[in-house]
N, C-alpha and C positions, 0 to 999 in steps of 0.2 A: 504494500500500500504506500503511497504517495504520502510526502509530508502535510500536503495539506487537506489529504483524506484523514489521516490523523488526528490534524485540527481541530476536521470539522466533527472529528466522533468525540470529542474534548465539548465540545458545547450540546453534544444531543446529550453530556450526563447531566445525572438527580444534580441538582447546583450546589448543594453541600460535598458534592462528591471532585469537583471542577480543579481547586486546588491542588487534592493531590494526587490528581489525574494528570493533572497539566506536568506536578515536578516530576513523574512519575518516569513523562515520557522521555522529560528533560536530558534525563538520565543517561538517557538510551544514547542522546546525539552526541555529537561534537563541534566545537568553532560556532561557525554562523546560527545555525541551524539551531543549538542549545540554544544561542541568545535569545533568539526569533520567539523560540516556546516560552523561554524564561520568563518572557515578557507579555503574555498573552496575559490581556488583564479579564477577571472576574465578574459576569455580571450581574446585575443587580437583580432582583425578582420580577421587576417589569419588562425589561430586554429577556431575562431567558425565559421568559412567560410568553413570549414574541419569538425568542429561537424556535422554541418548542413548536409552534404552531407552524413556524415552517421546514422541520423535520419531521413532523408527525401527523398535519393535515395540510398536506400542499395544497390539495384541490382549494381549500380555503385562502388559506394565504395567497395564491396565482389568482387567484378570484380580487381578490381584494387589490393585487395590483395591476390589474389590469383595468379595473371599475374607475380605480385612482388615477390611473393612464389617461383614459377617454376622458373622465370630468377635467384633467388638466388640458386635451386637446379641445374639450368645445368650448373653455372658458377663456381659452388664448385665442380659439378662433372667434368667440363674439368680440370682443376685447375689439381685432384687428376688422371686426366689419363682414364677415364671413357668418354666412346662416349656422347656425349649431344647437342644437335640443340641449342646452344647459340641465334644464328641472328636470330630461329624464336620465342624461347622466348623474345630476347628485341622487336621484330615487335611487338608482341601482349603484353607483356607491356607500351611501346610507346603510345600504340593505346588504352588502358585503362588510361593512364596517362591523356592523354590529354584530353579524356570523363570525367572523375575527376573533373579534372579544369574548363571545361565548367562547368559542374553541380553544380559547388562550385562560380562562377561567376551570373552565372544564380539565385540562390537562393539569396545571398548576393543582388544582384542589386534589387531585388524584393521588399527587406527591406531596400535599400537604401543607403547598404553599396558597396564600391568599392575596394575590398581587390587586392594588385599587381599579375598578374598574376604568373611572375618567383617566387615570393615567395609562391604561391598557388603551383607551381610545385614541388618546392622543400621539400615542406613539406609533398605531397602526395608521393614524391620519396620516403624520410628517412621513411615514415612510413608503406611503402606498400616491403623494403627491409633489414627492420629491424628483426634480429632472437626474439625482444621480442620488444611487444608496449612500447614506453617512457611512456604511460600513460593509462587508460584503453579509451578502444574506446567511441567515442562519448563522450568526456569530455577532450580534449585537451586544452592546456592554454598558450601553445608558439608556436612561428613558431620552424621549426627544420630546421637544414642545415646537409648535406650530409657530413660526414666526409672521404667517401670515399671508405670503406668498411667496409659496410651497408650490401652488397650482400653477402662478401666473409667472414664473421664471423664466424668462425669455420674452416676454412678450414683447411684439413693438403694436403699441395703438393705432387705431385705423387711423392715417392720415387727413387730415381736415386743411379746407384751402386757407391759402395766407390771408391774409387781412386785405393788404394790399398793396399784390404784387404788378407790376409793369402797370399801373392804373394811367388809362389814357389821360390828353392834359385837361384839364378841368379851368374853363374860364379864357380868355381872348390869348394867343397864340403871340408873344411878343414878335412885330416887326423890325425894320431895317438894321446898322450894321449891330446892334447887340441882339440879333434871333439866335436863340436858343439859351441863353444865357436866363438864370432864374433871377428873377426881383430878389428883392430884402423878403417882402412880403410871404414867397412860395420859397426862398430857405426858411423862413419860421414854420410855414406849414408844412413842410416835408421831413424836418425834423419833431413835430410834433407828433406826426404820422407814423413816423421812425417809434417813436415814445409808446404809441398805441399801439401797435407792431409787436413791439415788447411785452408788452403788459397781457395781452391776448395770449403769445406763446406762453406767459407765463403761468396764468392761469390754467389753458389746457392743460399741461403737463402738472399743475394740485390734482388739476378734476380726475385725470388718468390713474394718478397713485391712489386716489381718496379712492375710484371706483374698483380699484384692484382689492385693497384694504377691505371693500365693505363686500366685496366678492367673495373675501376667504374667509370673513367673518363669518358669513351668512353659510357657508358649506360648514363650517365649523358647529354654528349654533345650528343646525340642521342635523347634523351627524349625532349631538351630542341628547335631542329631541329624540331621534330615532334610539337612541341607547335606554334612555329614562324609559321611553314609551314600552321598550323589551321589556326591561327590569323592574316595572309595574305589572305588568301581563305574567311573569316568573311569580312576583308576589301574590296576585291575585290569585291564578292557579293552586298556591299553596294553602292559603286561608280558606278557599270552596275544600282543598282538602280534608283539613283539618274541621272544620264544621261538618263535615259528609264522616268524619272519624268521630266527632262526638257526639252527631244524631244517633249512630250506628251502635254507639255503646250504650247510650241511655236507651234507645227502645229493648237493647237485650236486657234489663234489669228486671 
């Protein structure tokens, strides 16, 4: 096996087990290679709660980033002015997100760990909407926080026209030997326009970052809607059970 099949069998272990797993292998190498492992850092409950789901339920995980693919490709193609179903790529992101998180709960509780769920969310969000992995799959070692845009990384905004540009001449054409030559009058308004010019691009480019910002907020607060909405429906199933457990015992009395 390959040293970095190795590695990778270093992060499918029980996480109390990783340490001295990791010195374990250390052992075995030499020169580079020793260092390489020596230094494989440890991860926390919510990254190997996140490894785990993508050694143990790919289909899920592959789910989740490709759902996070597409909602980044139709939110950089509105962005740039290009038709794109935004609301039914975050529905079926959402709906991958939240499948994630179960399956990352699910495995975790099995071994006896209980990783927070919004931090399970969050770190399959930044990971499933990032233009490149923090880290190579299956061998995470932090949680990640959403910085915002995640989705919109690269994007360039649809172009909008100048203000104005080549604008024909406005007002009587000066004559004889000074034609073409500008008055005092049209340098102050040409430089005023120059002014307006400015002020416009500058604004666009607030409105551009505010609308990216409020873009990845609203996938965020959307994603974390769909999670509540699960882990109410979890709850609720359990209290019909329990009432269906205590009718059951009081009419056997």
């Amino acid at each position: 096996m390959s040293l970095d099949g190795k590695i990778d069998d270093l992060y499918r272990q029980p996480l109390d087990a990783f340490v001295t797993a990791r010195n374990a292998l250390a052992k075995t190498l030499t020169g580079d290679e020793a260092k390489r492992v020596r230094a494989l850092v440890k991860p926390t409950v919510v990254p190997w709660a996140v490894n785990q789901v993508y050694w143990q339920a790919r289909p899920t995980y592959d789910k989740l980033i490709k759902s996070g693919e597409r909602l980044r490709a139709a939110q950089i193609a509105s962005l740039e002015g290009r038709r794109a179903d935004v609301r039914e790529a975050g529905d079926l992101h959402r709906t991958a997100l939240a499948d994630a998180v179960k399956a990352a709960e699910r495995i975790a509780a099995a071994a006896g760990a209980n990783p927070p769920a919004d931090s399970l969310m969050r770190t399959f969000e930044t990971l499933s909407l990032a233009s490149e992995p923090p880290e190579p799959p299956g061998r995470l070692t932090k949680p990640l926080q959403p910085s915002g845009f995640e989705a919109l990384a690269g994007v360039t905004p649809a172009a909008r026209p100048a203000a104005a540009v080549a604008r024909p001449f406005q007002g009587r054409e000066p004559v004889g030997p000074g034609r073409g030559a500008l008055r005092p009058s049209d340098k102050k308004q040409t430089e005023a326009d120059r002014r307006k010019e400015r002020a416009a691009e500058e604004a666009a480019r607030k409105r551009e970052a505010a609308i990216k910002a409020a873009a990845a907020a609203l996938a965020r607060a959307e994603a974390a809607e769909q999670l509540a909405r699960t882990a109410w429906e979890r709850s609720h199933d359990k209290l019909l059970e329990a009432r269906q457990a205590l009718s059951t015992l009081k009419s056997e009395r």
